[in-house]
C-alpha atoms as one frame of an Amber mdcrd trajectory, in Angstrom:
protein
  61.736 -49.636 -23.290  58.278 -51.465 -22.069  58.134 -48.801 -19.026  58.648
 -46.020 -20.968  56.171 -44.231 -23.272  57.196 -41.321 -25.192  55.123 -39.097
 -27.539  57.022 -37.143 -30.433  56.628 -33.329 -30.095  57.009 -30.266 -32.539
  58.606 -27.905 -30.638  58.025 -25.363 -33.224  54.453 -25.469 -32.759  55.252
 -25.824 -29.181  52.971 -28.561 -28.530  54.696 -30.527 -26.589  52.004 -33.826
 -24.750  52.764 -35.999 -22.672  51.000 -39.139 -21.617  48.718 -38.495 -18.495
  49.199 -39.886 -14.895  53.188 -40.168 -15.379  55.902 -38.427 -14.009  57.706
 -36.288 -16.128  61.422 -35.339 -16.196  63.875 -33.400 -18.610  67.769 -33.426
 -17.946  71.031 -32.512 -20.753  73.669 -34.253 -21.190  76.689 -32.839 -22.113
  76.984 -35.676 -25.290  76.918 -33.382 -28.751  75.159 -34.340 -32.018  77.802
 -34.345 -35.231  76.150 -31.080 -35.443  77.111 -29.453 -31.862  73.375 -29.825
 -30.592  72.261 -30.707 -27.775  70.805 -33.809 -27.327  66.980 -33.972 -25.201
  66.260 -36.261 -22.968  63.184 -36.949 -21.960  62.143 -39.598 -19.061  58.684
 -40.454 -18.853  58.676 -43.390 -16.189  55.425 -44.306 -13.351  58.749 -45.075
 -11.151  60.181 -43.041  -8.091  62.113 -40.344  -8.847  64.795 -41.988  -7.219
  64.794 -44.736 -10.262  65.133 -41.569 -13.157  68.870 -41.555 -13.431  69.273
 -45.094 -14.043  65.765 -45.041 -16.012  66.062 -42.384 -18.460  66.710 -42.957
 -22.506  68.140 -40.420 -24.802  65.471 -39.301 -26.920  66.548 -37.337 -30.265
  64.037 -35.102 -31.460  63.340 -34.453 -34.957  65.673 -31.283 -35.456  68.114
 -29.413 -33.213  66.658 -27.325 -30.902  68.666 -24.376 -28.743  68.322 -25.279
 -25.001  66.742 -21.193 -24.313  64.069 -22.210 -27.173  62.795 -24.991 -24.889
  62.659 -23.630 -21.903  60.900 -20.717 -22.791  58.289 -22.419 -24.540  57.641
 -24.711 -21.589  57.843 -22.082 -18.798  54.997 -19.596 -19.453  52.363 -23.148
 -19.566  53.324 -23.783 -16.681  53.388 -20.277 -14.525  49.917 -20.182 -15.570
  48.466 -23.276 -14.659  49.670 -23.089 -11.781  48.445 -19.520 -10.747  45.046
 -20.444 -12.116  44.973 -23.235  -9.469  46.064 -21.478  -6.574  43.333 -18.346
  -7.535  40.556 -20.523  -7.679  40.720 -22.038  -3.835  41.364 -18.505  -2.811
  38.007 -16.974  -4.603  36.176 -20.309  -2.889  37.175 -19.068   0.455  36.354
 -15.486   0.436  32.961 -16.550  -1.141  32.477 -18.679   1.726  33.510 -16.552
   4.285  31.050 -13.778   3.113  27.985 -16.047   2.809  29.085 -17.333   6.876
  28.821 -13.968   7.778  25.742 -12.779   6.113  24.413 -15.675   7.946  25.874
 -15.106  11.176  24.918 -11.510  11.855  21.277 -11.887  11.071  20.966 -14.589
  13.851  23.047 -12.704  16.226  20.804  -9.930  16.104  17.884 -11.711  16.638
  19.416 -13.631  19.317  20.381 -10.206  20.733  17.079  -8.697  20.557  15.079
 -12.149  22.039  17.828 -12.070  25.166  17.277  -8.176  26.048  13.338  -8.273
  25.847  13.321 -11.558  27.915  15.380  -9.678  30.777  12.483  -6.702  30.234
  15.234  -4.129  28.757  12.888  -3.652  25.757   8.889  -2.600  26.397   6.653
  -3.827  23.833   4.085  -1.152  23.101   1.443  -3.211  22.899   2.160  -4.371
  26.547   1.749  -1.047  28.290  -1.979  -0.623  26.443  -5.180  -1.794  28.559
  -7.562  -3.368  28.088  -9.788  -0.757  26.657  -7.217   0.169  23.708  -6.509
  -3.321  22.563  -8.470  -4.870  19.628 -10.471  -7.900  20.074  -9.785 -11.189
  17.653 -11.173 -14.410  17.595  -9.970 -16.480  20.308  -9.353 -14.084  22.879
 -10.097 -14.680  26.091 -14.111 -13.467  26.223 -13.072 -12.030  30.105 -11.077
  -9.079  28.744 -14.331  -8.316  26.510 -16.595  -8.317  29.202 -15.074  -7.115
  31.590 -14.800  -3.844  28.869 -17.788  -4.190  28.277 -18.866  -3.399  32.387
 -16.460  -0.455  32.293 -18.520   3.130  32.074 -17.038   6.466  31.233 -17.582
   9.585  33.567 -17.410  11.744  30.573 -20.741  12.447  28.878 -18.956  12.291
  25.115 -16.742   9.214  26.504 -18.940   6.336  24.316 -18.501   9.340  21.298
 -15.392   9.921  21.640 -13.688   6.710  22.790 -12.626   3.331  21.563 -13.610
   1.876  17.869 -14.272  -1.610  17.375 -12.719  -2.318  13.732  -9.529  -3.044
  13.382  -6.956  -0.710  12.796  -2.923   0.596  13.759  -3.110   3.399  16.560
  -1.103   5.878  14.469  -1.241   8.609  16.894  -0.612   7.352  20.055   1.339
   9.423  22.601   1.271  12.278  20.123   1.462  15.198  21.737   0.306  16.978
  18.637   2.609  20.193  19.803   3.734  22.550  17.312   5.293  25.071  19.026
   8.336  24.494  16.793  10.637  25.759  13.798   7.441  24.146  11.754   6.958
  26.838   8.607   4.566  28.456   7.987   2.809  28.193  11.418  -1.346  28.049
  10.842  -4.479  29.255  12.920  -7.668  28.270  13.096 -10.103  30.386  14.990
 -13.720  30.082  15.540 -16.435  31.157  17.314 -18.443  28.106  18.584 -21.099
  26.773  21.591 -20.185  22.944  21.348 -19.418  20.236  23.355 -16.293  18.106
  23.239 -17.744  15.449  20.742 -17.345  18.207  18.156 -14.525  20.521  19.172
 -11.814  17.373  20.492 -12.566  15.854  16.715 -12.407  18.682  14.833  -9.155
  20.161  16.739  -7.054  17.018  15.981  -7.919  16.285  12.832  -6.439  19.641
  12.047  -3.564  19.310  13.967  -2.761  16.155  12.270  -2.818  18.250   8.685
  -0.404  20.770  10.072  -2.384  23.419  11.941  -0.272  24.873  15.038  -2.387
  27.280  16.749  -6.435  27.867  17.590  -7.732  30.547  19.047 -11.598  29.332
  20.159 -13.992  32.101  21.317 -16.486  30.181  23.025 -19.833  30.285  24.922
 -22.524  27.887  25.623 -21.673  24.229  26.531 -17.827  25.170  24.869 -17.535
  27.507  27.737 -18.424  25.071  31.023 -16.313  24.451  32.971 -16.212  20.455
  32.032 -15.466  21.525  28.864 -12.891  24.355  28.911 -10.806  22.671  31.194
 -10.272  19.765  28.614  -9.748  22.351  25.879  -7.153  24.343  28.012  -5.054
  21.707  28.782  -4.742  21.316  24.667  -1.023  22.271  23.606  -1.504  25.478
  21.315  -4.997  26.255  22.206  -6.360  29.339  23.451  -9.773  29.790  25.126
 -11.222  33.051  25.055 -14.472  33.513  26.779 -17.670  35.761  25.973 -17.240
  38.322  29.342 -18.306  41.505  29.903 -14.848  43.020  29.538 -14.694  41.412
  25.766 -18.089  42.538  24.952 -16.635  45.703  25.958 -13.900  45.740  24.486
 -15.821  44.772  21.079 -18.201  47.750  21.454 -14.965  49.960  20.901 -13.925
  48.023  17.406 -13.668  50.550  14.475 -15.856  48.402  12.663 -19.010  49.767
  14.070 -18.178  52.964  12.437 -17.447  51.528   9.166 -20.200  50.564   6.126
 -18.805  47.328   5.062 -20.460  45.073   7.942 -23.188  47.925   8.396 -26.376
  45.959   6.753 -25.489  43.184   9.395 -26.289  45.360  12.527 -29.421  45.138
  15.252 -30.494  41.837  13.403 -31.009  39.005  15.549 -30.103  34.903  14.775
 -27.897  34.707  11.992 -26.936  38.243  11.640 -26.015  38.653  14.765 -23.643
  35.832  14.722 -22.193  36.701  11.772 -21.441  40.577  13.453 -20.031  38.882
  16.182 -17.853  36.195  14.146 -16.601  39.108  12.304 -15.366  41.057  15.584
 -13.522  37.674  17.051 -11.762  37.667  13.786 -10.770  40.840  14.452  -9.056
  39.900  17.346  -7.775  36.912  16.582  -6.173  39.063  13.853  -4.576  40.810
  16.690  -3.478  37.610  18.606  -1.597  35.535  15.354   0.527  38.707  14.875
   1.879  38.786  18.044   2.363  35.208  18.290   3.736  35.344  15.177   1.599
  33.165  13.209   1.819  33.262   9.116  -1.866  32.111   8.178  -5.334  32.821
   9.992  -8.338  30.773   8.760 -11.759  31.018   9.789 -13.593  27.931  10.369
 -17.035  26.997  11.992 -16.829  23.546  14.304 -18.451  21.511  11.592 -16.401
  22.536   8.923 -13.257  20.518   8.101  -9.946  21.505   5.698  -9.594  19.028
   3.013  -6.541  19.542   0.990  -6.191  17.818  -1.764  -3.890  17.827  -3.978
  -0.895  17.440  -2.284   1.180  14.340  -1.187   0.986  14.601   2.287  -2.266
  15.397   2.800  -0.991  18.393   4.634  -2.429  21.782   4.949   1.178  23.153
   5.884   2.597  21.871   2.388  -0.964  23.615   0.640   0.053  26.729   1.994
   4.203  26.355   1.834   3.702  26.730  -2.390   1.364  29.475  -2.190   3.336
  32.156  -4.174   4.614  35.083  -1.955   2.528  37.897  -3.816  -1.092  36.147
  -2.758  -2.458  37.412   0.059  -5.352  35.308   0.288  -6.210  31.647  -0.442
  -9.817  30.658  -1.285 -11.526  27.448  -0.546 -14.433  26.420  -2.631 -16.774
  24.514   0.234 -18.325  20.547  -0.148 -21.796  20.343   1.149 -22.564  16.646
   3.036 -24.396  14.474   1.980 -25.580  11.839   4.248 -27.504   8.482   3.881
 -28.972   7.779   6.984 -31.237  10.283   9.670 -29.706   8.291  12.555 -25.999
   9.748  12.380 -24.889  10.467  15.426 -20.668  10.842  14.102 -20.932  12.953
  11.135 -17.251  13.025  11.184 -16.735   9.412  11.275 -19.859   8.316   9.323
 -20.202  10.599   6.821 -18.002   9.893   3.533 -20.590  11.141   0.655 -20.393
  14.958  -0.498 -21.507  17.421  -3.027 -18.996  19.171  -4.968 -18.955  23.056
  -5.779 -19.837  24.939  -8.516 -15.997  25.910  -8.878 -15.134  22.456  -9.366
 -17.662  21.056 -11.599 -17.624  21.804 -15.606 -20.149  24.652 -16.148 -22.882
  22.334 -18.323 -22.633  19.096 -15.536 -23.555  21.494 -13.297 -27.062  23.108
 -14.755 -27.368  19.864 -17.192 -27.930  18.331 -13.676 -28.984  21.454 -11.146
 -32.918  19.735 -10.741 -32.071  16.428  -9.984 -28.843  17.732  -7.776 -31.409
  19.766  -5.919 -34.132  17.650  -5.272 -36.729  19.953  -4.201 -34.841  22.203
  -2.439 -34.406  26.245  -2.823 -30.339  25.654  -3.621 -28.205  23.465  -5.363
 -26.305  23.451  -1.701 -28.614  23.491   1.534 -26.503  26.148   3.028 -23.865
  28.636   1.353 -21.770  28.134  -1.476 -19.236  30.618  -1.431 -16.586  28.842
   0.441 -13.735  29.875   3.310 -10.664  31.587   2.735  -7.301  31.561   4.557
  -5.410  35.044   4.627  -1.656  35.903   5.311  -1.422  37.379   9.084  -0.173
  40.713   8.038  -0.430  44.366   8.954  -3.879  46.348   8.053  -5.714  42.882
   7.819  -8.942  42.702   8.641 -11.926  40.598   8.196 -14.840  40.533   5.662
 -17.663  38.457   7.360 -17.346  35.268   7.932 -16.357  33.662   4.892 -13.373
  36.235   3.309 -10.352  38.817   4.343  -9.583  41.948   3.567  -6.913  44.754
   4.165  -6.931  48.307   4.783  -4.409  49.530   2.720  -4.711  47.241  -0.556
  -6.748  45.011  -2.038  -5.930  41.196  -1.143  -4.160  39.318  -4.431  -6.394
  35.927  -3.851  -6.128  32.495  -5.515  -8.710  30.043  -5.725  -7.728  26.436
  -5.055  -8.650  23.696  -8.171  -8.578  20.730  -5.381  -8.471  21.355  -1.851
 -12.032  22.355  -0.167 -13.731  22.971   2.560 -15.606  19.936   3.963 -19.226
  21.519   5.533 -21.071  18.717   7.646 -24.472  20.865   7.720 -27.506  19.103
   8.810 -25.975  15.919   9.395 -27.861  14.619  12.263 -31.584  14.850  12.690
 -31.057  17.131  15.769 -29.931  19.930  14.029 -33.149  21.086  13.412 -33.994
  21.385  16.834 -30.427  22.813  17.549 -31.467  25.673  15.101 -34.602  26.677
  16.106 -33.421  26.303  20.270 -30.812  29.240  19.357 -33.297  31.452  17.748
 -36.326  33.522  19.258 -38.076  34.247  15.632 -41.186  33.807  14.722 -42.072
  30.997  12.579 -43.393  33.215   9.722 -42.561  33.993   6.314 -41.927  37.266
   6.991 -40.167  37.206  10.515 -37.390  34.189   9.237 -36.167  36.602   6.656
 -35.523  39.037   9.598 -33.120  36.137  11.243 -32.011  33.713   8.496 -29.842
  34.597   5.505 -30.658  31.596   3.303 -33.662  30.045   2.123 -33.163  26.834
   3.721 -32.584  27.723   6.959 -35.519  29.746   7.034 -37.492  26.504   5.518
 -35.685  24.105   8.395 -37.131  26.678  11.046 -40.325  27.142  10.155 -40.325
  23.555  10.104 -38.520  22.751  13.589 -41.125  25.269  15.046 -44.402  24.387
  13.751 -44.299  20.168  12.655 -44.503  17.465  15.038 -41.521  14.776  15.446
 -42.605  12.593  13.003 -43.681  15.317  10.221 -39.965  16.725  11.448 -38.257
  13.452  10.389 -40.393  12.443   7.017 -39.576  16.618   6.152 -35.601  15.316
   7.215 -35.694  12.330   5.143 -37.342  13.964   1.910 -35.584  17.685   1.928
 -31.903  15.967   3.546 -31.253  12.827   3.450 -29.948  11.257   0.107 -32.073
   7.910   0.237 -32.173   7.023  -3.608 -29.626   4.654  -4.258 -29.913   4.812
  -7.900 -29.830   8.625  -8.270 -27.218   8.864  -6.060 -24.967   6.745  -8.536
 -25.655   8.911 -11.255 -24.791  12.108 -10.139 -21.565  10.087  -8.969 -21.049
   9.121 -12.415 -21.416  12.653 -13.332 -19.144  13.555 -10.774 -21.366  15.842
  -8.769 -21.151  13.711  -5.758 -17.685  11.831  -4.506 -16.572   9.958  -1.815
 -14.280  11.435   0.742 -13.017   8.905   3.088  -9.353  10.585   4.692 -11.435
  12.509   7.566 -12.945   9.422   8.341  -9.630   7.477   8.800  -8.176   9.913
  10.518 -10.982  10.192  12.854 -10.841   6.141  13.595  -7.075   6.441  13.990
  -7.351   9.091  16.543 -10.132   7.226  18.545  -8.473   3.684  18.536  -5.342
   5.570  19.760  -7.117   6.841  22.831  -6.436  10.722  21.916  -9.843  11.756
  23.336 -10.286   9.561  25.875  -6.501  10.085  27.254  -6.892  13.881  27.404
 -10.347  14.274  29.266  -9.290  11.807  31.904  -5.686  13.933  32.302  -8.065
  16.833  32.207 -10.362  15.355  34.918  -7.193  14.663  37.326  -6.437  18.028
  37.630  -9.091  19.529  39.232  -9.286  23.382  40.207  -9.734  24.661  43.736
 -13.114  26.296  44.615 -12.025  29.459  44.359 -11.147  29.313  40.926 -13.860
  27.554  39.793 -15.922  29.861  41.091 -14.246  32.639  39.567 -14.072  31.066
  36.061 -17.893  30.904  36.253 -18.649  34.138  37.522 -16.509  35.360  34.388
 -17.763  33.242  32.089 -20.908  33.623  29.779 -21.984  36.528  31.854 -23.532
  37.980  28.554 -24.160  35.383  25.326 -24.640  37.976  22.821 -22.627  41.166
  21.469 -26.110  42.807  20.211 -29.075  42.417  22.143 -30.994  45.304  20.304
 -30.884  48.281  18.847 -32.124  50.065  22.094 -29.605  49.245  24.513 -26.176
  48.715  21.873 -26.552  52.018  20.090 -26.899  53.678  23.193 -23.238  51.811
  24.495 -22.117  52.851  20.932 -22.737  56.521  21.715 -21.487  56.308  25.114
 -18.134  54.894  23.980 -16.108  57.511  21.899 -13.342  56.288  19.019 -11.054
  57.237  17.170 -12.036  56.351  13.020  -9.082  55.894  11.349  -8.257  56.578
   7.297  -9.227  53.919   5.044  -8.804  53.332   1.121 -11.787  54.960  -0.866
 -13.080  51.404  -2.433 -15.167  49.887   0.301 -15.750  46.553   0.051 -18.453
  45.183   1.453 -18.859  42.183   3.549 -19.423  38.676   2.465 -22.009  36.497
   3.468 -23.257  33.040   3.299 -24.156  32.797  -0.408 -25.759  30.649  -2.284
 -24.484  28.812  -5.318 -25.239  29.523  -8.552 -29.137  28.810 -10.102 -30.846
  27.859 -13.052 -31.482  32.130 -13.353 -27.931  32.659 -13.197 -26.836  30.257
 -16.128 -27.007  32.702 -18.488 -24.854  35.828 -16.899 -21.635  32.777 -15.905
């Protein structure tokens, strides 16, 4: 037996081996051991299988084994040797199956989206901008930068309010910035204002990009020529209301001349008489978010800005969506500006530094710092201190001055906000000195600026604007405004009486770069009105720029014009003005 190898096995152990490489084969014979067992043969040969009846040996193993006992110690061994080969090539082909077609799809999609834009089924965005929106880089062709360059505006506030040359994403482009949906709760904003679009286009936007819906502007002045209401008119959501004789009219009949809470304000010129007449287009716009179904009013000057912090969003919509249902009246504790340069011609855009209120500072930062916070000045704050306030549009509401609401019927359940503030951009440019003392026909005395200014400072900025030359103007700007010291100005940021507020700013640049200004006063400018119109809109417009010219010729209208004084609660509350923030006297009564 040279050819044949053969390797003993237990069977009772069932470890049966065979010599590898070699053909294996088992047969019975039907020969029977003396003790009627069957006898095992096993062939192991490298031979043909044709060779393994003529090849094969008896083989007697060491005890007498049934013929079931074998097989079923053989079988199992080899069912699962040979399922565990034919899983594994399976599980290798689905694997590579799945990684073909996690290949496949990505390129097909690609090759998809490269073969539609090449037959000009897809517009890039960037494609449809000119050359006026897009961004210069290094490299570009210099012609597209000149010939931008060449290109003038017909709009007096175009180089204001048109393209910026940093680089940024234009994040608002093709907004149309209309609300006039489902959108809860639905905001106002009115104001009473004389500005051009520089100011109003800014601030409009930026408060329709932190949820406001509606504004109802009461304008006069530049706000109400013709170049400029037309741009503000074709604003979604925006209504114009001009200063005519039949709303001055209509103002002379308001039940608030008959009451005592706005009484002190009456017959005084400047500031007093703006604040009588703020106080009466409130009182209309009251009348105008209730039947447009509005849930919050706010009243807001044109250089005042919403900042509401404290929520995710940045959105004055979600501020107001938590309010709980019982307030009636949200309060906003005002920042004062703070700017760094006397050539500002932006504020929005270039001013980032402000001074926080008294409401948000710990009592003892505030007087351990009130001098140095001051510098020189009567206040702590060059202007007021006592904030805005946005009220629920509900029935009996009515306005208290300028700055708070107030209802008939009740008094208003108000919060004070912890974060969000009112952003106040007061004497930010050099020119609002002038602007001041242009609007006023006081004299420059001690005496008479009490008469026509509420505050200290404004009085102190008018005497000023009146009497000094340029040049004693601007030294007065730079000592009593502008916040030059570099070294004190890091302290009190330390201390946390100055911060840095930089979201109006970005969304200011992000509304320029995407053309949002620029794109509406040339639509504007397309449509223009026929003669007749135009004419009438100026003949109704402006006729009369104040509510009070006196108290000759108003209390005699007053008489003239009977009305009707209707019931109101027995605790009169009085108006509220511009105030001041707290001083060094008042330390000791907070």
């Amino acid at each position: 037996m040279s050819d044949l190898l053969l390797k003993k096995t237990h069977m009772n152990n069932r470890d049966l081996v065979f010599v590898p490489n070699f053909r294996r084969q088992s047969r019975q014979h039907s020969h029977q051991r003396q003790n009627g067992s069957p006898i095992f043969y096993f062939c192991i040969s490298p031979r043909k299988p044709k060779d393994y009846r003529r090849r094969c040996h008896p083989c007697i193993l060491g005890s007498s084994i049934p013929m079931a006992g074998l097989y079923s110690s053989l079988r199992p061994s080899y069912s699962s040797s040979s399922s565990s080969h034919s899983s594994a090539p399976s599980s290798q082909v689905f694997t590579s199956k799945v990684l073909l077609l996690l290949t496949v799809l990505p390129l097909s999609l690609a090759l998809f989206a490269f073969v539609l834009q090449w037959r000009g089924e897809i517009d890039d965005p960037t494609t449809r901008w000119g050359p006026k929106d897009r961004l210069e880089f290094p490299g570009m062709d210099a012609s597209t930068s000149s010939e931008h360059l060449t290109r003038t505006s017909s709009s007096n506030c175009a180089d204001l309010l048109g393209q910026s040359r940093s680089i940024s994403f234009p994040y608002y482009r093709d907004w149309n910035f209309n609300y006039k949906s489902d959108l809860k709760p639905k905001i106002c904003i009115t104001t009473s204002t004389s500005a051009g679009l520089d100011q109003i286009l800014p601030w409009i936007f930026y408060h329709k990009v932190i949820g406001v819906s509606t504004f109802l502007l009461f304008v006069e002045g530049k706000a109400a020529s013709p170049g400029v209401s037309k741009v503000l008119e074709s604003i979604p959501e925006v209504k114009v209301i001009y200063r005519t004789k039949e709303l001055e009219e209509k103002q002379a009949k308001s039940r608030i001349w008959n009451e005592t809470w706005l009484s002190s304000f009456f017959y005084k010129p400047c500031n007093y008489e703006l604040f009588v007449k703020q106080s009466l287009n409130m009182e209309m716009a009251i009348v105008m978010a209730r039947e447009a179904n509005l849930d919050w009013i706010l009243h807001l000057d044109t250089d005042e800005l919403i900042h509401p912090a404290g929520t995710r969003e940045y959105s004055l919509r979600k501020l107001l969506s938590d309010v709980p249902e019982n307030v009636d009246m949200v309060v906003f504790p005002n920042y004062e500006s703070s700017v760094e340069r006397d050539d500002i011609k932006d504020p929005f855009s270039e001013v980032s530094m402000f001074k926080k209120n008294y409401d948000h500072l710990p009592k003892d930062t505030y007087f351990g710092n009130y001098k140095e916070s001051t510098r020189g000045n009567p206040n702590y704050f060059l202007t007021y201190g006592n904030g805005k306030s946005a009220a629920r549009v509900q029935h009996h509401l009515r306005p208290n001055g300028a700055h708070r609401w107030h209802n008939y019927m009740k008094t208003p359940n108000e919060i004070k906000l912890d974060e969000a503030a009112v952003l106040h951009y007061t004497y930010t440019k050099f020119s609002d000195l002038t602007s001041r003392r242009d609007r006023c026909g006081c004299k420059p005395t001690k005496d008479d600026v009490k008469r026509c200014f509420m505050l200290e400072f404004d009085r102190a900025a008018f005497i000023i604007a009146s009497t000094a030359t340029e040049e004693e103007m601007l030294s007065w700007y730079r000592e009593h405004v502008v916040w030059t010291d570099k070294a004190l100005n890091m302290k009190l940021m330390r201390k946390g009486i100055l911060t840095r507020i930089y979201a109006p700013m970005v969304i200011m640049q992000g509304l320029r770069e995407a053309g949002t200004f620029t794109s509406l006063i040339a639509s504007a400018q397309r449509t223009t009105p026929s003669e007749t119109e135009l004419l009438s809109s100026i003949n109704g417009r402006n006729i009369s720029s104040k509510v009070i010219e006196g108290s000759g010729i108003l209390s005699k209208k007053i008489e003239m014009s009977g009305r009707k004084v209707l019931e109101v609660s027995d605790v009169v509350l009085l108006a509220v003005p511009p105030l001041p923030p707290p001083s060094m006297e008042d330390d000791n009564d907070i």
